[in-house]
N, C-alpha and C positions, 0 to 999 in steps of 0.2 A: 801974707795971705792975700789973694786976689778974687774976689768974686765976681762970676758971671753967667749969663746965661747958659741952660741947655738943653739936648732936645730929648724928648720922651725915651726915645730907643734906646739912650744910655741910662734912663733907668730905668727900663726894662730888663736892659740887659744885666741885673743884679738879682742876683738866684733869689733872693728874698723879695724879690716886689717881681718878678716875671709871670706869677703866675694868677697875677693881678689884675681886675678890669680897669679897663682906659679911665672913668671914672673916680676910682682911687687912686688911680695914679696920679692925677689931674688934681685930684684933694691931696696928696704928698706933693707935688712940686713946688704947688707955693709956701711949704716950708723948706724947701733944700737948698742952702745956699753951694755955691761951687769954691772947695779952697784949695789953692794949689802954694807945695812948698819945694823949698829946695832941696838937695840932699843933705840931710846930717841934723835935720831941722825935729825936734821934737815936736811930737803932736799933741799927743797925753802923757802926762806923766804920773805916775806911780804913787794913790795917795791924794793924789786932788780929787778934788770934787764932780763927779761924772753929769755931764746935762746933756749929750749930745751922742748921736751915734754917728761912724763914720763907714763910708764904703768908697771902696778906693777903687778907683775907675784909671788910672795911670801909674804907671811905677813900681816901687817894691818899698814895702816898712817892715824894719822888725819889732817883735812884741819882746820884751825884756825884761825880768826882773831886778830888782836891785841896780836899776843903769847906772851906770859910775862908782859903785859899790867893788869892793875884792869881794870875788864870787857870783858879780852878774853874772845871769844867765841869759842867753837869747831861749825863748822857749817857741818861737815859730817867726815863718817869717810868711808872710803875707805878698798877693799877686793881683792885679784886675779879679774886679770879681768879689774876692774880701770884706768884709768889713769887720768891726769891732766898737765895740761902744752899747751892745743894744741892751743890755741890761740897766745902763742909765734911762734908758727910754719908758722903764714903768717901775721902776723901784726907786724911793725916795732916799734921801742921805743916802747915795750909794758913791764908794768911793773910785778910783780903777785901780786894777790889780796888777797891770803891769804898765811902762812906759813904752809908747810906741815912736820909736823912732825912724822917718824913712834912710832910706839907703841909697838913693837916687831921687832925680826931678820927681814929684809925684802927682797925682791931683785927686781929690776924693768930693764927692755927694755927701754931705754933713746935714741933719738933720735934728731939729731942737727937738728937746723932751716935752714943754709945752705945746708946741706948732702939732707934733706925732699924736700927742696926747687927742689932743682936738679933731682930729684924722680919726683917732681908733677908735672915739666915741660915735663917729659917722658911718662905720664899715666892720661890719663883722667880720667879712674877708681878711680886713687887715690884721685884725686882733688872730685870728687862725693862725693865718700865718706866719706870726712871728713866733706865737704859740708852737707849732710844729718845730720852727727850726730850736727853739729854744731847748723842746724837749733832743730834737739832734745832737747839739750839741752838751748836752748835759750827760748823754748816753757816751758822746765822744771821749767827753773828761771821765768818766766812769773805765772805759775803757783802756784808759791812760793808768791811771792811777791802777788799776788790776797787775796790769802788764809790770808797774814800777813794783810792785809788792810781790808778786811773783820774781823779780831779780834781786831780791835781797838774800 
């Protein structure tokens, strides 16, 4: 993992802080550090313990159940843009549900549960917005699981 600088536009350019003022962006940056990994390089794994949210700004990971298990599953695979992790960002002992492994060189915007934490108590904007996409994606997994119960 290598950390370094980087500039605002690239996290703007993240659907979940885009629609952000310069402001809070500027109160998130000084918690994001920059990690970049190899291909084939575990991120998260399946079961540890979640602190951190990740948004992947390079490359390609996939999200995986059971990694290394008979019967893994890949269950998506993620692009720039992406991220995964945000449910560590305000729930406590939370664990992650699947293993993310990249698939190529990658590089992601990581951000701690404390640093965010400290951020959301500053920006109501912030807390919305995660809010929004939260309930997004919860409608998304809804949708999922419909579809799967309808093909049995």
């Amino acid at each position: 993992m290598v950390s370094e600088m980087f500039n605002m536009s690239t996290l703007r350019a993240i659907p979940i802080f885009s629609s952000l003022e310069e402001a809070d962006l500027e109160a998130l940056r000084s918690a994001v550090q920059v990690v970049a990994m190899d291909a084939g390089e575990v991120v998260v794994r399946e079961g540890d313990s979640a602190d951190r949210l990740y948004c992947l700004v390079e490359g390609e990971v996939q999200v995986v159940k059971n990694y290394l298990e008979v019967g893994a599953q890949t269950v998506d695979i993620l692009s720039p843009g992406d991220y995964f992790g945000e449910m560590a960002l305000v729930g406590d002992d939370i664990k992650r549900s699947a293993t993310v492994v990249t698939s190529e060189v990658s590089k992601f915007l990581a951000l701690d549960k404390d640093a965010f934490r400290a951020a959301l108590m500053g920006s109501a904007k912030i807390a919305y917005t995660m809010l929004i996409e939260a309930f997004r994606r919860l409608r998304q997994a809804n949708d999922i699981i419909s579809t799967l119960e309808e093909g049995r």
